[in-house]
C-alpha positions as CSV (number, residue, x, y, z in Angstrom):
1,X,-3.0,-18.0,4.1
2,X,-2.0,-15.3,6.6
3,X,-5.2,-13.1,8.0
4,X,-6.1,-10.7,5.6
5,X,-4.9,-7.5,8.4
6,X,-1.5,-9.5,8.0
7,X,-1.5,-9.8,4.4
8,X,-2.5,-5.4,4.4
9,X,-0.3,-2.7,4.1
10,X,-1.2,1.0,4.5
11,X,-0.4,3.5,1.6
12,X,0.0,7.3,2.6
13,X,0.6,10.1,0.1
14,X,-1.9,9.3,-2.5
15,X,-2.1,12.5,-4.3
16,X,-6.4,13.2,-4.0
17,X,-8.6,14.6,-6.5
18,X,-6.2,14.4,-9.7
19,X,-8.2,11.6,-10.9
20,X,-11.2,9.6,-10.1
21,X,-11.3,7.0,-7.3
22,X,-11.2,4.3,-9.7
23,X,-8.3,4.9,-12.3
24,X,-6.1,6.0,-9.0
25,X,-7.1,2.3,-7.7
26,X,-6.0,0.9,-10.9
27,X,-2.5,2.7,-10.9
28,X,-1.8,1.9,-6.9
29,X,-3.2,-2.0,-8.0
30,X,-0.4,-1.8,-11.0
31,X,2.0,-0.3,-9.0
32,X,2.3,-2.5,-6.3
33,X,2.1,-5.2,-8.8
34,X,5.4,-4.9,-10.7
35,X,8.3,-6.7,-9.9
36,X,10.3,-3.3,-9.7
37,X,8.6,-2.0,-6.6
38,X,8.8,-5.2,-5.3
39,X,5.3,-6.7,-5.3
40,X,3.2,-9.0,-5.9
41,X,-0.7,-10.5,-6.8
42,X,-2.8,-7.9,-5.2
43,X,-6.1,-9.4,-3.4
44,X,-8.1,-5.8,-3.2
45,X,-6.9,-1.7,-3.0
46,X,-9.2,0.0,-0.8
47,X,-9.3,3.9,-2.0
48,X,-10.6,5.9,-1.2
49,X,-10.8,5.7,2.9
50,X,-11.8,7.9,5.3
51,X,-8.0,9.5,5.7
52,X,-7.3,11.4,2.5
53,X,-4.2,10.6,0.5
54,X,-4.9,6.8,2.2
55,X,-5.1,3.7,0.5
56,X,-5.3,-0.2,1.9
57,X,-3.6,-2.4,-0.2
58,X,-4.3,-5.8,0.6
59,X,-1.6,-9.0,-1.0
60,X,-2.5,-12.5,-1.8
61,X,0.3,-13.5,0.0
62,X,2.2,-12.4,3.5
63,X,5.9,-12.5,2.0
64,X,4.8,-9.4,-0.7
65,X,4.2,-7.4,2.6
66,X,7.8,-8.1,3.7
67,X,8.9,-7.2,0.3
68,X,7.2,-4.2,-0.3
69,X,8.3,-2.6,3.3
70,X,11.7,-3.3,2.5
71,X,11.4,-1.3,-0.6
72,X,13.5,2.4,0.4
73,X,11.3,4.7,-2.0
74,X,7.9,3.4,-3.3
75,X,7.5,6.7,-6.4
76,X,3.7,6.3,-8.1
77,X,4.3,7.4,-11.9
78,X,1.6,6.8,-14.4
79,X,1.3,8.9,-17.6
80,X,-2.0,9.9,-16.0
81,X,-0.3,11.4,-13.3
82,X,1.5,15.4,-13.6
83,X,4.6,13.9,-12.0
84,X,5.2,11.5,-9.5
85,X,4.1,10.6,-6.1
86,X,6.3,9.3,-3.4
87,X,4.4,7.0,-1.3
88,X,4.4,5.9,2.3
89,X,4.1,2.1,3.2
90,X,3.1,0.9,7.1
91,X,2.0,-2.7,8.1
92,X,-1.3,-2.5,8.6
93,X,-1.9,-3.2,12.4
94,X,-5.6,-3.6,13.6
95,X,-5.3,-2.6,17.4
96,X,-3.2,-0.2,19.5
97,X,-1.3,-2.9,21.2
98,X,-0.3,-4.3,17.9
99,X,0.3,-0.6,16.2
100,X,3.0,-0.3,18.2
101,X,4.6,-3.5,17.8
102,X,4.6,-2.5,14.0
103,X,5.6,0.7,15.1
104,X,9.4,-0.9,16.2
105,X,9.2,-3.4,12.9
106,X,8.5,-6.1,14.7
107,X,6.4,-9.4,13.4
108,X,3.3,-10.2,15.0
C-alpha cells in the first residue's frame, strides 16, 4: 500500500458554511466514491482544514488518485446543495521539492 500522502488528493472549491462540517464530508466521501467521477474506496476526508473551501481526500488505493486527476470536471451535486460545485483536484505533495514535481504532473 502506497504512503498515505501518495494515496491523498487535495480538493479546492468546497463551497463553506452551506452545511455543516459533517454532511459536506459525507457528500465529498460519496462523491469521490461513484464510479462516474471516477473513484474509488475512500480511506478518510479531512474537512474542514485550515484553508477554507479545502478538503483532503485520502483513497485506499494509489490507482483511484490517477483516476480521479484524470477526471476533466469533478461537479459536487447533492440535493442538499443550491446547485452545484465545481471542484478542484491536486496530488497532494508533502514538501516543496515534491510540490513542484506534482506541479509539472510528474510521479514521485
Amino acid at each position: 500500500q502506497a504512503a498515505k500522502s501518495a494515496r491523498t488528493v487535495i480538493i479546492a472549491g468546497v463551497p463553506d458554511g452551506l452545511l455543516h462540517n459533517d454532511v459536506m464530508t459525507d457528500i465529498l466521501m460519496i462523491h469521490f466514491q461513484m464510479p462516474k467521477n471516477n473513484g474509488g474506496d475512500v480511506e478518510e476526508v479531512m474537512y474542514p482544514t485550515r484553508r477554507k473551501g479545502v478538503a483532503y481526500v485520502t483513497f485506499e488505493d494509489q490507482e483511484v488518485v490517477e483516476r480521479v486527476l484524470k477526471k476533466d470536471e469533478h461537479r459536487l451535486e447533492d440535493k442538499r446543495l443550491p446547485r452545484y460545485y465545481p471542484l478542484k483536484v491536486t496530488r497532494y505533495c508533502e514538501n516543496v521539492s515534491s510540490f513542484i514535481i506534482c506541479l509539472a504532473g510528474l510521479p514521485l
